[in-house]
Structure formats: structure tokens, C-alpha cells
C-alpha positions in Angstrom: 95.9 81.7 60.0 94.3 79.4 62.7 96.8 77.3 64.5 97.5 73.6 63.8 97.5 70.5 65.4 99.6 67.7 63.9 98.4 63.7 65.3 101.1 62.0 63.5 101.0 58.0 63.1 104.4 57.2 64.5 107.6 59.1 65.1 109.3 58.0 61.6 107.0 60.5 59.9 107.9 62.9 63.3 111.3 62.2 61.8 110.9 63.6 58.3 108.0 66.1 59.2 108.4 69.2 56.5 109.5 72.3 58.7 107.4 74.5 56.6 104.1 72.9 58.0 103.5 74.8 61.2 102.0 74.0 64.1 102.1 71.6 67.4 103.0 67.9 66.8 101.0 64.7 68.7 102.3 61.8 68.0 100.4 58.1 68.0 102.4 55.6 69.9 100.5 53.0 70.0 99.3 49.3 67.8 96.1 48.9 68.9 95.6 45.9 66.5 97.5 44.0 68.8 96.8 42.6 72.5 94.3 43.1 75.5 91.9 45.5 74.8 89.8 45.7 78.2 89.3 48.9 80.9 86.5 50.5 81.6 87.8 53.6 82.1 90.7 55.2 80.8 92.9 54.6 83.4 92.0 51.3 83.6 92.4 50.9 79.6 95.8 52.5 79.7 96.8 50.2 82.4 95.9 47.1 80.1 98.2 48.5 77.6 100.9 49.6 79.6 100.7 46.0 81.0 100.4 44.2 77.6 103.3 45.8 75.9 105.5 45.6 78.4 105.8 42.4 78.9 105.1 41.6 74.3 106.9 44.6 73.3 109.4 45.1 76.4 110.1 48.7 77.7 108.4 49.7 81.5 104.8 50.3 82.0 106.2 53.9 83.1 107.6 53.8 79.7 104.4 53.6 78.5 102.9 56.3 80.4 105.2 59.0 80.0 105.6 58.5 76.3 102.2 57.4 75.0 99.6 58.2 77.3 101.2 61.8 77.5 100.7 62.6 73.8 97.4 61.4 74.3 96.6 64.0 77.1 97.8 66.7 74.2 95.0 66.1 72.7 92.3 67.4 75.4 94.4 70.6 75.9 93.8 71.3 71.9 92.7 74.6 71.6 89.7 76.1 70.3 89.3 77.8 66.9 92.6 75.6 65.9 92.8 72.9 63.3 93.1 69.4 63.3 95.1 67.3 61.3 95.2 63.8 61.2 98.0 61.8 59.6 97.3 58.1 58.8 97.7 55.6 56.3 94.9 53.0 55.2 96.5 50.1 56.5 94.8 48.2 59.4 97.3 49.1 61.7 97.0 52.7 61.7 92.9 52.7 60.7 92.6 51.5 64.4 94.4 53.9 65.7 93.1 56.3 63.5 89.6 55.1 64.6 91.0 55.7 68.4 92.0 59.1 68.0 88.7 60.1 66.2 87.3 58.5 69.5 89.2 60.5 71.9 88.2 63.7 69.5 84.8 63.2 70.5 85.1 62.1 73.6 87.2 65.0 74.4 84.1 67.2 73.2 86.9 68.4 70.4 84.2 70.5 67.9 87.3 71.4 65.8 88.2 71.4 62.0 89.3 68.0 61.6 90.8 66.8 58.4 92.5 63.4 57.5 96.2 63.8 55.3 96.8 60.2 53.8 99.5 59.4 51.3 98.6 59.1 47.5 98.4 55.8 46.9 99.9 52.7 48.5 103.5 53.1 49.4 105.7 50.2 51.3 106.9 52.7 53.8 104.2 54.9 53.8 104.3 58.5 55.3 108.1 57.7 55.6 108.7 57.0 52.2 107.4 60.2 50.9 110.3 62.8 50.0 109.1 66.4 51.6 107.6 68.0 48.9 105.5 64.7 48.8 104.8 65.1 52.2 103.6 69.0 51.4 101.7 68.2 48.7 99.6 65.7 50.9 99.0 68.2 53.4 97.6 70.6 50.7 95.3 67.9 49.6 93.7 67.1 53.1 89.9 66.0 53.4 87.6 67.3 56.1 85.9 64.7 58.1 82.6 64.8 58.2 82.0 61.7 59.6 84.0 61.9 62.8 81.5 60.6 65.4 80.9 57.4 62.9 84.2 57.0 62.6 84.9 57.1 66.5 82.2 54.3 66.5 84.5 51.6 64.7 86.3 52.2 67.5 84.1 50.9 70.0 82.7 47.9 67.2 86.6 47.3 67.6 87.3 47.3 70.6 84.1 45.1 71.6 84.9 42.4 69.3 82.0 43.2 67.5 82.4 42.2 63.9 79.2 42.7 63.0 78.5 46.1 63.8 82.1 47.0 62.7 81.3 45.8 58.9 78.3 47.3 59.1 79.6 50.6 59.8 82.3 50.2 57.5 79.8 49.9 54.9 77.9 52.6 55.5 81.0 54.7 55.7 82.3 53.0 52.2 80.8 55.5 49.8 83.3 58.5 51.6 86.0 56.1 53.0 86.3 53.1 50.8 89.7 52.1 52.2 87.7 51.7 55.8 86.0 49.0 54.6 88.9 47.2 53.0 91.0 47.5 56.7 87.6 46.1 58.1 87.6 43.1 55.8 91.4 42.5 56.3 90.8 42.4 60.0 87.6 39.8 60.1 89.6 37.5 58.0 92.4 37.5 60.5 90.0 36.5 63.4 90.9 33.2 64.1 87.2 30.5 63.4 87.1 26.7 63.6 89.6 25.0 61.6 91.4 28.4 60.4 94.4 30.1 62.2 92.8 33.4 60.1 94.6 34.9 57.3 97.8 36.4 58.5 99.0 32.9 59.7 97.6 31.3 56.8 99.9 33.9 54.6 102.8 33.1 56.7 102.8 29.6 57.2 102.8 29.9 53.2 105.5 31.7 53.0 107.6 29.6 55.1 106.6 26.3 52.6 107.3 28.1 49.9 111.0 29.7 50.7 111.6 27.2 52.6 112.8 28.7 55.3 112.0 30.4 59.4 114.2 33.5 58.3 112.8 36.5 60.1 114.0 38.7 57.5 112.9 36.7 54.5 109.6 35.9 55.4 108.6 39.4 57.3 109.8 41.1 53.5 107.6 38.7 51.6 104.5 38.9 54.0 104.7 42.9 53.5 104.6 42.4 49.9 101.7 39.9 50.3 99.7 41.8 53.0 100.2 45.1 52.8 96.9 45.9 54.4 97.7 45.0 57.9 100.4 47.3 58.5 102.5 44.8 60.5 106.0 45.4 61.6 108.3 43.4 62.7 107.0 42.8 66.3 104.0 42.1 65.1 104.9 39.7 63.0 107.9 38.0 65.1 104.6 37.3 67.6 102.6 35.4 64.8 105.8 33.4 63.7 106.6 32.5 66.7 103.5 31.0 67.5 103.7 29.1 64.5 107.1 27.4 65.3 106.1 27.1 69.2 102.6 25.3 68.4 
């Protein structure tokens, strides 16, 4: 059997990985969705984000170096005639990092099997909710991407701010990857326009009027239930609220 490669989208499904799946484990410590994208290099890039969630997210930029940008580096020492296998949900949050790691795939030159293990259907906490025969099944039903070079492409739509050519691409991809194009569509209606905050605001400035209340836990709870598709947690949405009470 060819050996494995595991990119993970977080350490809680590190946490309840299956023992019987073998093979090395990379794990995605990043939330891309949020904060400065800029560098134009990769040191320079990784420097942005080692800045940015530092001093949002707390933690040392070292921090961010020797637990983040290391798993990263895993992935140009993948091995040829190995597999790949990508583990990601279809929220926004972890499509963009998804769309990251497909970048670094290719920019890597990684001409690998690649195939993308998602969860079967929509569940609140995702990979980590999934009891381990769940979690086996889902790795028996994993997809080959064929697409990995388009997909690395939303990356850079992303990362540019370009919403345009993001949708576009989204689109084009929709006929294989349907749930692309629904992350896509979730994150141009958050982009803040003239006379709109953009919908994650909107959603919890809602919430609040209607529960009355500036209860973290209440109103992060119902904003899961509403918006499921960004893949927020709790720092994420502590940021939002807090510019909401501060404005």
C-alpha cells in the first residue's frame, strides 16, 4: 500500500483521528478568513500572520512559527508515489484553508494522488462530531481531485480581494464542487458595501435585538445555528461582537 499523508483541518479531529487509518498526520493551524492577508513572499506572508494573530488571537509570533508554519513545511517534504488526503469541511472557514493547502500542493510541485475526505452532510461540530467508524467510513468514501490547480486559484482570487474572479471560478467549479460556490457566496455577502456592515454583523446585531441580550454564549450558539456556513468560532465571532458594542 502506498503511504499516506493526512492535512487535517484542526487538531480536534487530530484528537479523535481513527488509529486504524495509517499514515503521517499535517495539521492546518490556521483561519485564513480572518485578518491581513499581505506578503509577497512566503516569509513575508507568514510574517503578516504571525503578526496578525498575535496581537487578535494572543500567543507569540514564535508561537506561530514553530506550530503552524512547521506543519506547513511538512508538506514540501511529502514523498513521492505517496497519497494525499485532505480533510475539510464545506464551511467558509476551512474552504479557505482548504483552498490554501491546494495552493501550497501546487506550488510545492506536489504531482501526488490527492483526494478530499469531507463529512456526510452538515454536522454542528463537524469532523469532531463524527464517532470513529464515521470517521472510517468518510475516509473510504474519499473523492480524487481533479481540479487541484483551479482550486489553488481561489486562493489567490481570495487572497487578492478579488471577488469577481473568485465567483467566477466558483462557478465554473460548481458542477464538481457545488458546496465551493455556496462558501463563495457566503463570503461576498460578508464583505462590508455602502450602507451594509455585510451579513455576519447583520445576523448578529439580530440576534442581540431579538434575545435581547450581549451574552457571548447565547448569541455565538444562535449565530452557529443561523450561519453555519462561515465556520466561525468563538474568536471569530467575539471580534465581530465586539465591534458592534465598541462602534
Amino acid at each position: 500500500m502506498e503511504k499516506q499523508y493526512h492535512v487535517l483541518n484542526g487538531d480536534a479531529l487530530k484528537e479523535v483521528f481513527p488509529e486504524d487509518i495509517e499514515g503521517s498526520i499535517i495539521v492546518m493551524r490556521e483561519c485564513l478568513i480572518d485578518g491581513d492577508l499581505n506578503g509577497a513572499t512566503p516569509e513575508a506572508f507568514f510574517e503578516t500572520r504571525a503578526t496578525f494573530l498575535s496581537e487578535n488571537y494572543g500567543g507569540s509570533k514564535q508561537d506561530y512559527f514553530d506550530k503552524v508554519v512547521t506543519e506547513f513545511d511538512k508538506i514540501r517534504s511529502i514523498s513521492e508515489e505517496s497519497e494525499v488526503n485532505l480533510w475539510f469541511e464545506d464551511d467558509l472557514f476551512c474552504q479557505v484553508n482548504f483552498w490554501f493547502i491546494a495552493h501550497l500542493l501546487v506550488q510545492y510541485r506536489i504531482k501526488n494522488s490527492v483526494y478530499l475526505i469531507r463529512p456526510e452532510g452538515h454536522h454542528q461540530y463537524g469532523f469532531g462530531g463524527l464517532s470513529e467508524t464515521a470517521l472510517l467510513n468518510v475516509h473510504k468514501q474519499r473523492v480524487q481531485l481533479n481540479h487541484l490547480e483551479a482550486i489553488a486559484d481561489l486562493w489567490g482570487f481570495y487572497r487578492d480581494e478579488n471577488s469577481q474572479e473568485l465567483l467566477k471560478a466558483a462557478i465554473e467549479l460548481e458542477a464538481v464542487y457545488p458546496y465551493i460556490l455556496k462558501a463563495v457566496r457566503a463570503h461576498i455577502d460578508r464583505i462590508p458595501k455602502e450602507g451594509d456592515e455585510g451579513r455576519p454583523t447583520r445576523s448578529l446585531r439580530a440576534i442581540m435585538k431579538e434575545l435581547n441580550t450581549r451574552d457571548f454564549g447565547q448569541i455565538f450558539t444562535e449565530f452557529n445555528k443561523r450561519e453555519p456556513i462561515y465556520g466561525f468560532g468563538d474568536l471569530q465571532v467575539r471580534r465581530l461582537l465586539e465591534r458592534i458594542i465598541n462602534a
